[in-house]
C-alpha distance (Angstrom), angle and dihedral (degrees) to the residues before:
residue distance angle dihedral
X1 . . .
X2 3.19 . .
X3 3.90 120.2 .
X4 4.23 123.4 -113.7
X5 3.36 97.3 -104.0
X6 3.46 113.8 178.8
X7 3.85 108.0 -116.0
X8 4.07 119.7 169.0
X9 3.93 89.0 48.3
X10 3.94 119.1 156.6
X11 4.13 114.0 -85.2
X12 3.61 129.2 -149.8
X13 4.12 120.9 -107.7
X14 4.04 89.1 -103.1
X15 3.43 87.9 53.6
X16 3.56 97.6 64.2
X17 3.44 93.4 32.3
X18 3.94 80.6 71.7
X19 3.24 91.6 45.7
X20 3.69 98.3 49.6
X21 4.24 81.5 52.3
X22 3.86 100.9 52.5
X23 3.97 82.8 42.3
X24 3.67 92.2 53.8
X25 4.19 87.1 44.9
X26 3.84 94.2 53.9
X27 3.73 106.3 -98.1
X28 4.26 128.6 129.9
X29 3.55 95.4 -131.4
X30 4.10 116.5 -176.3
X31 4.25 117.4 -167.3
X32 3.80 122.7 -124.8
X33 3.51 103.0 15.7
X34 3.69 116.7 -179.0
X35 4.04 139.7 -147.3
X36 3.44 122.8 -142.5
X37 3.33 134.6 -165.8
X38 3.96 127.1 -122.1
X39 3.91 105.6 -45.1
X40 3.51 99.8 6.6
X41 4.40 87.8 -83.8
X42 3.74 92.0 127.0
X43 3.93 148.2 26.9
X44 3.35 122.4 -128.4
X45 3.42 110.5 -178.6
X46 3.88 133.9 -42.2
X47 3.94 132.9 -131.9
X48 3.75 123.6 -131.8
X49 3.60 96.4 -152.1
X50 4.02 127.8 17.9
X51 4.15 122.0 -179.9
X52 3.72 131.0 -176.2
X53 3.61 128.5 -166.5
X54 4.13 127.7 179.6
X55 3.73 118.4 -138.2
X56 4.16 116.9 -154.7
X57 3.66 92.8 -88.0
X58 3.37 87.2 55.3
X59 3.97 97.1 -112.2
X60 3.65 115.4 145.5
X61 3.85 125.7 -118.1
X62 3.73 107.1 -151.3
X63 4.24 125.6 -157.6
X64 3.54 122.9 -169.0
X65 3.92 117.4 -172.8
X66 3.98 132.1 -170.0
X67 4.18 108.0 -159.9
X68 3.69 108.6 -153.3
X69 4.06 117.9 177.7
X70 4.17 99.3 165.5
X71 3.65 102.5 104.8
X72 3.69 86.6 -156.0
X73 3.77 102.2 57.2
X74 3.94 118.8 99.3
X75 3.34 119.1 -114.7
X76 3.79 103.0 -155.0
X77 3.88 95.5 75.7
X78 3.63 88.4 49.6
X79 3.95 84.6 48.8
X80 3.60 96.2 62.0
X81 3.63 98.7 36.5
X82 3.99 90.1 58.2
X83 3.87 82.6 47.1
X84 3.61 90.4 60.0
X85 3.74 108.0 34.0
X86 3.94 80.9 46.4
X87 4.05 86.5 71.6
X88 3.80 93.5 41.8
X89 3.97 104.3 56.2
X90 4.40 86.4 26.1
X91 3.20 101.1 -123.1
X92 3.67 129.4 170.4
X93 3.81 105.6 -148.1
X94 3.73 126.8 36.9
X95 4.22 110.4 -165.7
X96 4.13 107.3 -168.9
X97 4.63 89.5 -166.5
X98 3.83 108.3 -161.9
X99 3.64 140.9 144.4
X100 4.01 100.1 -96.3
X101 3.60 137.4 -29.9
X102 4.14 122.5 -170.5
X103 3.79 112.1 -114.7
X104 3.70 95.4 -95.5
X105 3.67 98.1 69.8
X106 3.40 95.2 41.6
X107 3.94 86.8 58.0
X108 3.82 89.1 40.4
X109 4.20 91.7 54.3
X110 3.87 87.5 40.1
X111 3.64 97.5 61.3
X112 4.29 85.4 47.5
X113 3.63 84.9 59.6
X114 3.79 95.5 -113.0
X115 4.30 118.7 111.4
X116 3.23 126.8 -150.6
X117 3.73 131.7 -144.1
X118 3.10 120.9 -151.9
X119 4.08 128.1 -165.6
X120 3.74 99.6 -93.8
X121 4.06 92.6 48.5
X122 3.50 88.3 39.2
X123 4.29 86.2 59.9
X124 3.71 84.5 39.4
X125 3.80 93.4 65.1
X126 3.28 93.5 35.4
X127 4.05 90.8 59.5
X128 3.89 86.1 42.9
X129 3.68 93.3 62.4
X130 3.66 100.2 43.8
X131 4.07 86.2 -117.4
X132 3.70 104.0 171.3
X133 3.85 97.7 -130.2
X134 4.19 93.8 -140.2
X135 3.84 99.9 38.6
X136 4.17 112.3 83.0
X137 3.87 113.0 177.7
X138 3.92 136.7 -156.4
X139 4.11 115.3 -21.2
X140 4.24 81.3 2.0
X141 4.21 93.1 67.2
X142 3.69 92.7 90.1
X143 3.54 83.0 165.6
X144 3.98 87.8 70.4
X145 3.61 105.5 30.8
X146 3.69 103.3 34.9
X147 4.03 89.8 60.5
X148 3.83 76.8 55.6
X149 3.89 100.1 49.3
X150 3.53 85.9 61.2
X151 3.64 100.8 53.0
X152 3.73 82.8 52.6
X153 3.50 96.1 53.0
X154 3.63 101.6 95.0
X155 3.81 92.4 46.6
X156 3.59 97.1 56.6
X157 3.65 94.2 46.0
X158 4.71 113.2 105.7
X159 3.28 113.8 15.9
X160 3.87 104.4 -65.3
X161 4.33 124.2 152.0
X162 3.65 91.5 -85.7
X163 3.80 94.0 48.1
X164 3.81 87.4 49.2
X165 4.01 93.8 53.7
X166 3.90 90.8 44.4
X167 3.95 95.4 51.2
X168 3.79 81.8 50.5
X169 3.46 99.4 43.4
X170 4.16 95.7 43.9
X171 3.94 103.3 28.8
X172 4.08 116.2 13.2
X173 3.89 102.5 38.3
X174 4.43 88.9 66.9
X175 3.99 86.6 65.5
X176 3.81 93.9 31.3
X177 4.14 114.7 105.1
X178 3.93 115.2 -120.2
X179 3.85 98.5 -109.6
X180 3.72 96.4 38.4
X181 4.24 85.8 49.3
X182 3.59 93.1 46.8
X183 4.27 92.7 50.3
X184 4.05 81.7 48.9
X185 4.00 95.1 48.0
X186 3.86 86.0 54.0
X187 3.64 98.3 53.0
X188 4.01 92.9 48.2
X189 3.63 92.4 48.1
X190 3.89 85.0 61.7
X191 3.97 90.2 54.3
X192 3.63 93.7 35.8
X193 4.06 97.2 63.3
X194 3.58 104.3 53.3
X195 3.53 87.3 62.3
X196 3.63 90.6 59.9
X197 4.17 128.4 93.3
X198 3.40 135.0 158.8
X199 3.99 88.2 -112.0
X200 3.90 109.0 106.9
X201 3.91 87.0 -122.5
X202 4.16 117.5 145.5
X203 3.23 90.1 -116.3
X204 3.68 92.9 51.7
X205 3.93 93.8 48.4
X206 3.60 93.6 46.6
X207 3.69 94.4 50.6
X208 3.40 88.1 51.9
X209 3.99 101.1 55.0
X210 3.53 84.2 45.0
X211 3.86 95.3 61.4
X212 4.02 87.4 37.8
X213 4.25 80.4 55.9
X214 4.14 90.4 43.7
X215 4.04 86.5 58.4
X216 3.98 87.5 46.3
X217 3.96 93.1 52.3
X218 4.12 88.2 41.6
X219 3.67 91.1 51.4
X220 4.10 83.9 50.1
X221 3.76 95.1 56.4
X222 3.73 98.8 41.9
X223 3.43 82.6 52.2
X224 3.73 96.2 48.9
X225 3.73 91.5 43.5
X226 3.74 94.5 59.2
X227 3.52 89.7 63.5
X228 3.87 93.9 71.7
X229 4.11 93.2 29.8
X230 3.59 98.9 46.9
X231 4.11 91.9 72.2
X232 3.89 88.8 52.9
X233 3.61 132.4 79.6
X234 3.73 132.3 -104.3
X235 3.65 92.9 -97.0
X236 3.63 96.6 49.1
X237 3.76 94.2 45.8
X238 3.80 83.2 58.1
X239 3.53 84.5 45.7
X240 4.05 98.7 58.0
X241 3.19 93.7 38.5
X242 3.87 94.2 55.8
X243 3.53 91.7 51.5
X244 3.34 108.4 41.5
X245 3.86 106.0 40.4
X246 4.22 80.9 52.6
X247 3.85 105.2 42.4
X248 3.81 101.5 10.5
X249 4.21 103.3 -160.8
X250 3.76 88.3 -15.0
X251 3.97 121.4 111.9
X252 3.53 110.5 -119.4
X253 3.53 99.6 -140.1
X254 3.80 96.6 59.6
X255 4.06 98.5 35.7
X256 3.95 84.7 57.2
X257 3.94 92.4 43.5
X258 4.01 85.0 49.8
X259 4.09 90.3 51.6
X260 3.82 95.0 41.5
X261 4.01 81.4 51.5
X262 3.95 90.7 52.1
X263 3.66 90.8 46.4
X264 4.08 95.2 49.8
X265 3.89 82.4 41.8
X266 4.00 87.6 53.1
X267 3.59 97.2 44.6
X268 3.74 92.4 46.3
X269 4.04 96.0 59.2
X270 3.62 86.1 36.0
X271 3.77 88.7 70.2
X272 3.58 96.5 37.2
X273 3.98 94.6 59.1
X274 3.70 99.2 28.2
X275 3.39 110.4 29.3
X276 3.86 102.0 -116.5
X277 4.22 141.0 55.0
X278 3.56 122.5 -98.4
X279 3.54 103.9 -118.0
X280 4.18 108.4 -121.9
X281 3.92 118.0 -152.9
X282 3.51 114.8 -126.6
X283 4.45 91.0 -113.5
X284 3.45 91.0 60.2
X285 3.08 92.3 63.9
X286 3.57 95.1 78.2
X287 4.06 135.6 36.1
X288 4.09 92.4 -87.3
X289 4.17 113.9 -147.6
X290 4.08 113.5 -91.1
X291 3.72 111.4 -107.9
X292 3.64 97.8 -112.1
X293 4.11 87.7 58.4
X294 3.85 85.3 103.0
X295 3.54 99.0 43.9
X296 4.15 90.2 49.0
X297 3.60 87.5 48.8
X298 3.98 91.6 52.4
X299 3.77 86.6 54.4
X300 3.30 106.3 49.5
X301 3.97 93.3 39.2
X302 3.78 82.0 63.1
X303 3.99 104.4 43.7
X304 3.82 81.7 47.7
X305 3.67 96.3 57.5
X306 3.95 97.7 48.3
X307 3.77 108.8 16.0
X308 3.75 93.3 170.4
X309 3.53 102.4 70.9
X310 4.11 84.4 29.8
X311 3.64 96.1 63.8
X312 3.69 89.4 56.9
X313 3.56 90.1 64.5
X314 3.95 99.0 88.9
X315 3.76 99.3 44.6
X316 4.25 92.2 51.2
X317 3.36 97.4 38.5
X318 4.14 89.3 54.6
X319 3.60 88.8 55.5
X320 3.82 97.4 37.6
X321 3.48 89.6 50.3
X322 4.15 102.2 42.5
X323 3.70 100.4 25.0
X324 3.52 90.0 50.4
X325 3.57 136.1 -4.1
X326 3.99 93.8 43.6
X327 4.27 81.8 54.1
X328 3.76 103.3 48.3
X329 3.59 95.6 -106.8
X330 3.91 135.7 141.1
X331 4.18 108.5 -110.1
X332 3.80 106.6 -105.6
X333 4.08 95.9 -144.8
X334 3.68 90.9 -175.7
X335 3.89 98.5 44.1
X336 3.69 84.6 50.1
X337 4.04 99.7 48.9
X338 3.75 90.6 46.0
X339 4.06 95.1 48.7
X340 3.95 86.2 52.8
X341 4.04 92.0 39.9
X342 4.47 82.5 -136.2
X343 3.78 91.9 146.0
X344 3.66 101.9 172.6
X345 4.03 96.4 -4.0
X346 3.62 83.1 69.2
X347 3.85 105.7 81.6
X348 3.76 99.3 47.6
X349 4.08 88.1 37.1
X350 4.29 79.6 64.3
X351 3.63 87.5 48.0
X352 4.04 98.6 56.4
X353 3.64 89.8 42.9
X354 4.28 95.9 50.5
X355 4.19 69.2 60.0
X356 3.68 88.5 61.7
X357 4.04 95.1 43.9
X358 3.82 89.2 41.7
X359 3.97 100.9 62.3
X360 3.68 88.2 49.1
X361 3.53 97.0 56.7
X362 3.73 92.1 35.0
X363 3.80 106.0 50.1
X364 4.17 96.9 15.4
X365 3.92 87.2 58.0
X366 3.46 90.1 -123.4
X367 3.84 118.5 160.5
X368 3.53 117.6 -121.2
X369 3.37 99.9 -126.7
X370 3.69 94.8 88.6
X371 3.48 99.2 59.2
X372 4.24 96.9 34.5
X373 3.79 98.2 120.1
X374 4.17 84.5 62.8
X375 3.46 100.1 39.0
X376 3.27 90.6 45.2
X377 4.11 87.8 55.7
């Protein structure tokens, strides 16, 4: 099980000031993400910021980043820890963000593979990418969402529903295969939306940015998922699909031998205390496709077959979602275009991700209403 971690907790300014940068540089980044060890029973160790970023095959470039703003603190343990814990999660850039650092270290952490940043680069990139220096947007406005955090507090704490979604959400889905993710996402969405209403409860908020997160993480593993499918054909797409979403890691063969051996098992005691056999329909005798098999299919059949506007689905979609739609505000189509730099990518990038949006309404039974202002693009 796995422990209550604390996980919205209250950043520094650098913090999001690196957030605000991998933002700006295309990346889903999520705060205080935590690693577990085997079954969730312990934690390891826990990353301030982590980023993710698709390339057009699909591949994921991965960022982990360690905010220090104690002048006093040494670098060089930090150095070797983001060395490490680099290897562990895979990741393909390690930032160390601190104050200042003499040349030496900076050569020293280099040649460990890890970078560090130090205040006067960090202002340099900042400057680069036109990043208005008072202005934080979406999961970035701590100003916004951290007065939330806190009113959540109390309703994340045990191991409760929304705890449960969180954990997965924040810590389990980064290990967690596509197909088996996607099968999970479904089932929370069912919990998630009787606990919404259109009163502006806590409950109702946080079940909201919670569902708004679910459609982040689904947009992850379609993504991810493409990277495997989009080097087979049609048929075999169909294929994977079909047997994964149904028997996950499970052969097929034996999981329907072990239901036709319930069913003859129910039919026999049937008989015995009742007198006559339950009569089994032929489709139950084998795991049937989920309903949303179709829909998934759709999706990734799309992202396959123009992954450059489809890899821009995550990053807009974050801000769309977080900036705006999660705040009560109209989209800004043009702010968002220009903080991306899409140009003409951007309209059919909008396009793939109503895809996204679409399924989750469709086959999570979600009504439409939460997710107007992009359907309505």
């Amino acid at each position: 099980m796995t422990p209550t971690i604390p996980l919205l907790t209250k950043g520094d300014v650098l913090e999001y000031r690196c957030y605000r940068l991998l933002q700006k540089m295309g990346y889903l980044v999520r705060r205080q993400q935590v690693i577990l060890t085997i079954g969730g029973i312990s934690q390891v160790t826990d990353i301030d910021l982590y980023g993710i970023k698709f390339n057009l095959e699909f591949s994921k470039d991965i960022v982990i980043v360690e905010c220090k703003n104690r002048k006093k603190s040494s670098p060089l343990d930090r150095i070797l820890w983001l060395r490490g814990l680099k290897e562990v999660v895979g990741a393909h850039s390690a930032l160390l963000v601190i104050p200042g650092a003499k040349w030496d270290i900076k050569n020293y952490a280099f040649d460990k593979g890890v970078k560090v940043i130090d205040s006067e680069f960090l202002d340099y990139l900042e400057s680069a990418l036109d990043i208005n220096q008072s202005v934080f947007y979406g999961l970035t406005d701590s100003r916004y969402y951290e007065l939330l955090y806190s009113e959540w507090k109390p309703l994340l704490s045990g191991r409760n529903r929304y705890r449960i979604v969180l954990d997965f959400l924040h810590i389990e889905a980064k290990t967690t295969a596509p197909y088996k993710g996607i099968n999970r996402l479904f089932s929370e969405i069912k919990w998630v939306l009787p606990s919404l209403s259109t009163r502006e409860d806590k409950a109702s908020r946080l079940s909201l940015w919670l569902l708004y997160e679910i459609v982040i993480c689904m947009c992850t593993f379609l993504l991810s998922l493409c990277e495997y499918l989009q080097i087979l054909s049609p048929a075999d797409r169909r294929g994977y699909l079909e047997k994964y979403l149904a028997y996950g890691d499970w052969n097929p063969q034996a999981a329907d031998d072990l239901l036709k051996t319930s069913w003859r098992v129910a039919i026999r005691l049937s008989k015995e205390q009742f007198g006559e056999a339950l009569q089994i329909p032929g489709e139950f005798h084998r795991f049937p496709k989920p309903d949303y098999y179709k829909g998934v299919l759709e999706v990734v059949e799309r992202f396959c077959g123009n992954s450059k506007s489809s890899i821009n689905t995550i990053k807009i979609l974050d801000l769309i979602l977080f900036e705006f739609v999660f705040k009560g505000k109209p989209i800004d189509n043009a702010f968002i275009n220009s903080f991306f730099s899409l140009g003409a990518d951007y309209d059919m990038s909008i396009k793939q991700m109503k895809n996204i949006v679409e399924l989750i309404v469709k086959y999570g039974s979600v009504p439409d209403s939460y997710f107007k202002p992009i359907l309505d693009l």
